[in-house]
C-alpha angles and dihedrals in degrees: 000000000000100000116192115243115241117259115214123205118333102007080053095052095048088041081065099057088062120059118226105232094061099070084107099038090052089057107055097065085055098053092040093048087050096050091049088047096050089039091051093045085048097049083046093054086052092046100053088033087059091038086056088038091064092038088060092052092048089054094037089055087046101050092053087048090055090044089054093037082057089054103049092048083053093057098041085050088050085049089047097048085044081058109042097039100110104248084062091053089038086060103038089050090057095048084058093049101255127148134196113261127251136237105316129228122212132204118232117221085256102054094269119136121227121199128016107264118221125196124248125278115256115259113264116236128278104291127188123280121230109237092216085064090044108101111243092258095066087052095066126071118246131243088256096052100067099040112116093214101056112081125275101230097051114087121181110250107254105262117252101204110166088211115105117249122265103265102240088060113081125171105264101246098219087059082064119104116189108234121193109250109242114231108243116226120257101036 
C-alpha cells in the first residue's frame, strides 16, 4: 500500500541508475564495515591500555630498586665515614704498629737543614680495643673456634681487613664494653 511517489526531472533520472529491489543488500556491507571498525578500535584500546599498564609495573619495580640501591649507598658511605673519622685511623694505625712521627727536619734548596729532627716515641704498650671500632668480622666466631677438637686454649686473633663491612652486618651493641681513652704522648 506504500506507493512511491513520483520523481519528476533530475531526481527521476538518477532514481533510474539504482534499481529498486537492492535498498537491504546496500546496507549490510556498511554495517558490517562499521562493527568491524568499532570492534577493531575496541580490541586496539585493550591492547595499548595493557601495553601502559605493564609499563606502570616496570616503573613501579624500578623505582623500588632504585629506592633500595639509595639505601644501600647511604649505609656503605656511613661505613666508609666510621672508617675513615680519625679515632678510627688513629686506632687502626696503632694495631698495625705505627707511631706518630716526631719533630721534622727539612732540607733547604742549598743542602741546609732546617729544624732539629727527633726520633719517634716508643710504641705504648698493647691497649684494649674497643669492640664498636672493631669491623663485624672480628665480632663472629670462626669455624675453628668452635670446633671441639682444636685446643681450648688456642683463639683465632681478631681480623684487621681494611674492607668496609657489608652493610646489613652491624657490631651488637651489648657486646660493646666502654674503655677510657689513653692520653698519647705529645698532645
Amino acid at each position: 500500500m506504500s506507493r512511491k511517489p513520483e520523481l519528476k526531472g533530475r531526481a527521476a533520472r538518477l532514481a533510474r541508475l539504482f534499481p529498486a529491489g537492492r535498498g537491504q543488500a546496500a546496507r549490510t556491507p556498511f554495517v558490517l564495515l562499521v562493527v568491524l571498525l568499532l570492534g577493531g578500535g575496541l580490541i586496539g584500546l585493550l591492547v595499548l591500555n595493557s601495553a601502559l599498564s605493564e609499563g606502570a609495573f616496570q616503573r613501579e619495580a624500578l623505582q623500588k630498586d632504585a629506592k633500595n640501591l639509595t639505601d644501600e649507598e647511604q649505609a656503605l658511605q656511613r661505613d666508609i665515614d666510621s672508617y675513615s673519622a680519625p679515632d678510627a685511623l688513629q686506632l687502626r694505625a696503632r694495631q698495625l704498629g705505627m707511631v706518630p712521627g716526631g719533630d721534622p727536619a727539612f732540607l733547604g734548596a742549598d743542602g741546609t737543614v732546617k729544624g732539629v729532627p727527633s726520633a719517634a716515641p716508643e710504641p705504648p704498650p698493647a691497649e684494649e680495643t674497643p669492640l664498636s671500632l672493631l669491623p663485624p668480622e672480628a665480632l663472629t666466631p670462626s669455624p675453628s673456634a668452635t670446633d671441639t677438637t682444636a685446643p681450648a686454649a688456642t683463639a683465632p686473633a681478631p681480623a684487621t681487613t681494611d674492607a668496609a663491612p657489608p652493610a646489613a652486618q652491624a657490631p651488637a651493641p651489648e657486646n660493646t664494653a666502654p674503655t677510657a681513652p689513653t692520653p698519647t704522648p705529645g698532645r
